[in-house]
C-alpha positions in Angstrom: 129.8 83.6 85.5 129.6 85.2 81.8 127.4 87.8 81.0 124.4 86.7 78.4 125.1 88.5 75.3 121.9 89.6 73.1 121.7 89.9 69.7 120.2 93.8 67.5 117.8 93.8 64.8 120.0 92.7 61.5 121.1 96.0 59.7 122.2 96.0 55.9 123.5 92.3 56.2 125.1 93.1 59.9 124.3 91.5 63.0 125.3 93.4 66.3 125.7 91.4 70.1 126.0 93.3 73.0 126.1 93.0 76.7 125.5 95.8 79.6 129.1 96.6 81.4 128.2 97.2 85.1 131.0 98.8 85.8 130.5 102.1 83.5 126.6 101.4 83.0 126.8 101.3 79.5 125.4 98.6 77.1 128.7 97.6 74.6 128.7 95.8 71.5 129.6 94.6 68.0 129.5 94.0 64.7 129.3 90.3 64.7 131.0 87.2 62.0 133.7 89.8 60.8 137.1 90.0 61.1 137.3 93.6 61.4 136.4 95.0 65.2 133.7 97.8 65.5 132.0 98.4 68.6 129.5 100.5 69.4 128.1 101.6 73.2 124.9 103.1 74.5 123.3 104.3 77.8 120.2 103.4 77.0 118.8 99.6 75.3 116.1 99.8 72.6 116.2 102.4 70.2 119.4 104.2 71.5 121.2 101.2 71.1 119.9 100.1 67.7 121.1 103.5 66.7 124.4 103.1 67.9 124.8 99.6 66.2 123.6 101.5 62.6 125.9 104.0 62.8 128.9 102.0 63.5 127.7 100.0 60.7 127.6 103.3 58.6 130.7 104.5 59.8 132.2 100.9 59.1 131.0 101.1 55.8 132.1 104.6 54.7 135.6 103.9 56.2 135.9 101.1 54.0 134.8 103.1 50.7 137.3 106.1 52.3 140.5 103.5 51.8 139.2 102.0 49.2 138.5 98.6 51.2 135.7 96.6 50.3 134.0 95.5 53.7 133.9 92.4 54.8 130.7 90.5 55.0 129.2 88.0 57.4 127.9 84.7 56.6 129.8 84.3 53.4 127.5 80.8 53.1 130.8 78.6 53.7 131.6 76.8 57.3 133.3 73.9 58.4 132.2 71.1 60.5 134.3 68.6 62.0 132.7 65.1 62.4 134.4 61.3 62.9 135.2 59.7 59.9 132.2 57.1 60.1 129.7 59.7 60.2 131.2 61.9 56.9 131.2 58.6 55.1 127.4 57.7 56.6 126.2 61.2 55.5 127.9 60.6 51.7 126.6 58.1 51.5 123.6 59.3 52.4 123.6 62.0 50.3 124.4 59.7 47.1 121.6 57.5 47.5 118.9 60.8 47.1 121.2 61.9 44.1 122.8 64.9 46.1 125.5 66.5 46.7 127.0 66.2 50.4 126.4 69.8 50.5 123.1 69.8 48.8 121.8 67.1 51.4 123.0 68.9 54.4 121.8 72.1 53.4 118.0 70.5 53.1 118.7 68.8 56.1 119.5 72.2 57.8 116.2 73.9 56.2 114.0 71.3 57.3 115.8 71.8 61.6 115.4 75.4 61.2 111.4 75.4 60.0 
């Protein structure tokens, strides 16, 4: 059975997930929706681990500026969803009879699910 995963308070644009290893009693995680890996652990959940999660993201950041790397971002806005054929041409449709974009109406559709 997986272990759950929980997601940190959101830090300068950064989401962190971690999990507790039983095995070395330490909770592990990390930065989330980038391409880059950075982890950070903690004994203790709460606090000590929301510290952790900053200062990986601090450290993160600063080795970016050191080699002149501009850090990647999460959430750049753009993702892909695969649907059948029938229901891409339903939803433009869709979309073209309000006067929207296909993008426009699914983005309104998505606000008005996530209220």
């Amino acid at each position: 059975m997986a272990k759950k995963s929980f997601t940190l308070k959101e830090y300068k644009g950064y989401m962190g997930r971690f999990k507790f290893d039983e095995e070395d009693g330490n909770f592990k995680g990390r930065i989330v929706e980038i391409d880059d890996v950075v982890t950070f652990r903690s004994r203790k959940q709460g606090k000590p681990l929301q510290k952790a999660f900053e200062e990986a993201v601090n450290k993160y950041l600063e080795t970016c500026r050191i080699l002149g790397k501009k850090p990647e971002k999460p959430f750049s806005g753009n993702f892909t969803v695969c649907v059948s054929p029938e229901l891409h041409k339903k939803a433009f449709l869709k979309a073209e009879e309000e006067g929207k974009s296909l993008n426009d109406w699914v983005e309104g559709i998505m606000i008005k699910a996530l209220k």
